[in-house]
C-alpha positions, 0 to 999 in steps of 0.5 A, a space after each residue: 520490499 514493499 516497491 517489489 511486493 507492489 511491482 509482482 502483486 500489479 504484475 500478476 493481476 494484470 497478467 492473469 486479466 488476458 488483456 495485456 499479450 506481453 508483459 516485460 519483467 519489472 527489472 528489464 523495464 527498471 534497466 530501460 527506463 534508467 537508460 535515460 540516465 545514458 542518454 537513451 530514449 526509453 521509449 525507443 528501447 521499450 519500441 525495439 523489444 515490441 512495446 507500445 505502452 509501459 506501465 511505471 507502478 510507482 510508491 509516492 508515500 508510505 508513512 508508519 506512526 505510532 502514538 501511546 498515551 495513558 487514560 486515568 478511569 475511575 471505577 467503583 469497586 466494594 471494599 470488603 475491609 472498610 465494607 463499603 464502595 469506594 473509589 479506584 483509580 486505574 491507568 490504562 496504557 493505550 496505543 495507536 498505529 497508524 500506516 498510509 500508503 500511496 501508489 500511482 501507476 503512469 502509462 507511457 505511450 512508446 509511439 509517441 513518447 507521452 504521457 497517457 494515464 496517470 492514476 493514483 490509489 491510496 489506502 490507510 489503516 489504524 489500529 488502536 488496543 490497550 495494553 499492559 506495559 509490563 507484558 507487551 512486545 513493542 514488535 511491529 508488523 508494518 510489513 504485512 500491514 503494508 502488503 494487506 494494504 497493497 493487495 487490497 488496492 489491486 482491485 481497483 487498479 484492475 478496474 482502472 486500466 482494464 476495459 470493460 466490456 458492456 453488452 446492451 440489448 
């Protein structure tokens, strides 16, 4: 669900930038790029239906982990029985969450069947809180996570395969 997520966010940008004329639905690019299984030349496909370059978005690496450790703190506190401070030990239970991904994107030349461009973009987010181990639901949002994760990287996959224009005077 990530992949498609990536595929329709990278889609949409890309389309709403006015640069591209014509955008291929990603299922029909998937359908042709398989035809190579077949036999066929994908470039020669994507060339029949007026495509001179294809962009292939593209997971690399995606990867969850999640650690939790106890901390022994010691704090001082005033004992109304024995009427004076003493010490008392607590233990805190912590968690970690850590998610990366990696996305690339590749150009295909249809003209001449080569590789044009290659980019790739990575992200990463941690998240660390305590928690009571008797009240706390283990319940993980990878997914929206993830797509925060992706939705942020669309900025700069725009600005990498989108020219710019300067104007000097």
């Amino acid at each position: 669900s990530i992949a498609t997520y990536a595929t329709n966010q990278i889609v949409s940008k890309l389309s709403s930038t006015g640069f591209f004329n014509s955008i291929l639905d990603p299922k029909d690019t998937d359908t042709i790029l398989n035809m190579r299984n077949l036999g066929y030349d994908p470039s020669a496909e994507f060339k029949k239906h007026g495509y001179d370059a294809v962009m292939i978005p593209k997971i690399e690496n995606m990867g969850y982990d999640e650690y939790i450790w106890t901390e022994v703190k010691e704090k001082k506190v005033y004992d109304s029985t024995l009427k004076k401070e003493v010490v008392k030990k607590e233990t805190v239970y912590n968690i970690k969450r850590v998610a990366n991904i990696t996305l690339s994107i590749t150009v295909l030349d249809c003209n001449t069947n080569q590789l044009v461009a290659k980019k790739t973009f990575k992200d990463s987010a941690v998240w660390t809180a305590s928690f009571n181990p008797k009240s706390y639901s283990f319940t993980i949002d990878a997914l929206s996570l993830f797509r925060s994760m992706i939705s942020d990287m669309q900025y700069e996959i725009l600005e990498k395969f989108i020219p710019a224009r300067a104007a000097y005077y």
